[in-house]
C-alpha positions in Angstrom: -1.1 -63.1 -8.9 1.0 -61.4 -6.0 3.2 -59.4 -9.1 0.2 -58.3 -11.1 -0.7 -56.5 -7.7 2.5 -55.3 -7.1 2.5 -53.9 -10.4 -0.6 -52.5 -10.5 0.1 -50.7 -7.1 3.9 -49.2 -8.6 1.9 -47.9 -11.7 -0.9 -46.6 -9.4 1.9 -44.9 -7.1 3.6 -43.5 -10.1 0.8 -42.2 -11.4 -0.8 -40.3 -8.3 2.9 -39.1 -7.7 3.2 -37.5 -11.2 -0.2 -36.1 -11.3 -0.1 -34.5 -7.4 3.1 -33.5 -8.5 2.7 -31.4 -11.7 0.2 -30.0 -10.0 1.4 -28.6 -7.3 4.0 -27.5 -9.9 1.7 -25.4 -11.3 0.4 -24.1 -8.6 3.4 -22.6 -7.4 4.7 -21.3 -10.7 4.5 -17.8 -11.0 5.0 -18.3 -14.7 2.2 -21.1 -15.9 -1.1 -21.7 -17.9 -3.2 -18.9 -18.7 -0.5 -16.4 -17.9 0.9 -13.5 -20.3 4.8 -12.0 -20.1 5.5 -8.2 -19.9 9.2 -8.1 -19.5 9.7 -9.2 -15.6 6.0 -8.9 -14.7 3.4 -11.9 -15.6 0.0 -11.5 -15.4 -3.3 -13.6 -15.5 -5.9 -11.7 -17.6 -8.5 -14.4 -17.5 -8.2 -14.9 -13.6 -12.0 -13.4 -12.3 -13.5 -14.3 -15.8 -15.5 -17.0 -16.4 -13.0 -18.2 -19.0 -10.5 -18.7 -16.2 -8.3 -22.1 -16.3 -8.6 -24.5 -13.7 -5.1 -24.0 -12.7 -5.6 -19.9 -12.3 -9.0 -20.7 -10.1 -7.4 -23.2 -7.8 -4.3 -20.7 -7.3 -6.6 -18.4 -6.4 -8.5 -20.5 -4.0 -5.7 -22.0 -2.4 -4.1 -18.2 -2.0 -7.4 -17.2 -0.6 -7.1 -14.3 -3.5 -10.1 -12.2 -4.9 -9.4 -12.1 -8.3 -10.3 -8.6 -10.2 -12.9 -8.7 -12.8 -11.8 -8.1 -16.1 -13.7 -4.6 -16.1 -12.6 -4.3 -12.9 -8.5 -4.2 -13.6 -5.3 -6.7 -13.9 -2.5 -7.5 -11.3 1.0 -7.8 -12.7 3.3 -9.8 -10.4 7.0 -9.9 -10.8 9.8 -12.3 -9.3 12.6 -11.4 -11.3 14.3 -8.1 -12.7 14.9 -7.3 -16.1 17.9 -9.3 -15.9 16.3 -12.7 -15.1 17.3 -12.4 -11.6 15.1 -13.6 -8.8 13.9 -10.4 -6.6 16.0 -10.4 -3.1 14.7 -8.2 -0.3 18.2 -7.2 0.5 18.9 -5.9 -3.2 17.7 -2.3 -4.3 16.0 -1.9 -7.5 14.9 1.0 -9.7 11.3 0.5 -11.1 11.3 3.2 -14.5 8.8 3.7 -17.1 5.2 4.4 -17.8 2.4 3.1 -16.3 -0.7 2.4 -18.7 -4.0 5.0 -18.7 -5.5 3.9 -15.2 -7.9 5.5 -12.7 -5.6 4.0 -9.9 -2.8 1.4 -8.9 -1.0 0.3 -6.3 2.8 -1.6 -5.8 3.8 -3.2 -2.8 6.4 -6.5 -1.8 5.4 -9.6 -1.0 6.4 -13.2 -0.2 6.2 -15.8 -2.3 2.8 -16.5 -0.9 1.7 -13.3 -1.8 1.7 -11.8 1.9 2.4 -8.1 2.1 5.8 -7.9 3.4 5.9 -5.4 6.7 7.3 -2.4 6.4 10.3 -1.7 8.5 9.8 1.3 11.2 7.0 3.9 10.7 7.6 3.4 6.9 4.6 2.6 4.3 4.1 -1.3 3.1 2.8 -0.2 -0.2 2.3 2.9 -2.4 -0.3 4.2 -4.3 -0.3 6.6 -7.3 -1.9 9.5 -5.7 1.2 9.6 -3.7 3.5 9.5 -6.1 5.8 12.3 -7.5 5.7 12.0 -11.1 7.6 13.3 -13.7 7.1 16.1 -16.8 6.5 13.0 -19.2 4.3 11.2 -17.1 7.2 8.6 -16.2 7.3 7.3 -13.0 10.5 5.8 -11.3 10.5 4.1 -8.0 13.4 2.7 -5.7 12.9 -0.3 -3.8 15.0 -1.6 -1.2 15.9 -1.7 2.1 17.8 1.6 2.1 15.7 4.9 2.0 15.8 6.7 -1.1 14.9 10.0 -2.8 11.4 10.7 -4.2 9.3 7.4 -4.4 10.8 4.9 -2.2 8.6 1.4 -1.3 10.9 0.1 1.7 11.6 -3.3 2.6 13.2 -5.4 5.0 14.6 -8.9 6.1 16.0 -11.5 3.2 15.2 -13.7 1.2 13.2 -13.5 -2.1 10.2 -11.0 -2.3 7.7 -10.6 -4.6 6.6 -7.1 -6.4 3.2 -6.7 -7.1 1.5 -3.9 -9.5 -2.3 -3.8 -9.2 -3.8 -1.6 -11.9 -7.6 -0.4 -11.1 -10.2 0.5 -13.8 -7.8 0.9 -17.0 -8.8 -0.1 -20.3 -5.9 -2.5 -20.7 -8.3 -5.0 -19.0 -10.4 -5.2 -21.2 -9.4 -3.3 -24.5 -6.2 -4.2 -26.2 -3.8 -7.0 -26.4 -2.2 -7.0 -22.5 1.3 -8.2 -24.3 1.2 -4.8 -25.8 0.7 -2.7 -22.7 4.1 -0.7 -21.2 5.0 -1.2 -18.1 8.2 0.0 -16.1 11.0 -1.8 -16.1 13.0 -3.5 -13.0 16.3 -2.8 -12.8 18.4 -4.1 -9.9 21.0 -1.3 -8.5 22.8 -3.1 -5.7 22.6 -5.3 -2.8 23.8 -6.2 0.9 26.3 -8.7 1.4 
């Protein structure tokens, strides 16, 4: 009697264990169900529909994120360059390419719980593209880092790893074509701080 309870408690225990624990796994992937690849950045183009996973809703809530509609936009998030590296905030980077038709986006760095990272000094924690200098062929190229840079610079500061975050508002690639098909700039890492 005493090792059929015992038994039933160890399978119980195992069983909570593994299910709290893929979970949370999932929760904290940046990479999981429901999301879609585009070189470094991943996106979740269901997120704010309902045809949402559970796992993409209960990010969200636990976040305390407001996902976009899907005719509202999509938010690409990145955590590693084009290399496969994880993003540090005391590397530099050089964000190049084209940016899909959009009305408006925005890119900023954040921790790994999404928190816009400050800005160090009088410096801007995220930029915009109204602000941005663009060039002939409508290519955009953007440092990052903690160093200040010429042309379109988003600063950052302290160590550790960062998230980068491309919000793209009112742009048919929400809710027209294939999002694996969209371009998007690449992230290519240019040097760090020892």
């Amino acid at each position: 009697m005493l090792r059929t309870v015992f038994l039933v408690t160890v399978v119980l225990v195992i069983a909570l264990g593994a299910g709290a624990g893929s979970v949370w796994l999932m929760l904290e992937q940046t990479r999981s169900v429901g999301s879609v690849d585009v070189g470094a950045w991943t996106a979740f183009p269901k997120a704010g529909t309902p045809e949402a996973d559970p796992y993409s809703r209960a990010r969200a809530a636990r976040l305390g994120e407001l996902s976009l509609g899907q005719a509202e936009g999509i938010v690409f998030i990145a955590d590693q360059d084009d290399a496969g590296a994880p993003l540090q905030r005391q590397c530099s980077y050089r964000i190049v390419g084209n940016v899909p038709p959009v009305r408006f986006f925005t890119l900023y760095a954040a921790d790994q719980t999404r928190r816009i990272l400050p800005a160090p000094g009088r410096f801007r924690a995220a930029l915009h593209s109204r602000e941005l200098l663009w060039s002939n062929d409508e290519v955009v190229e953007i440092g990052v880092g903690p160093h200040a840079e010429p042309g379109n610079w988003l600063p950052v500061s302290g160590s550790g790893q960062m998230l980068l975050i491309l919000a793209l508002f009112d742009t048919p690639v929400s809710t027209g074509r294939s999002v694996e098909d969209i371009p998007l700039p690449s992230i290519e890492k240019t040097g760090c701080d020892v």
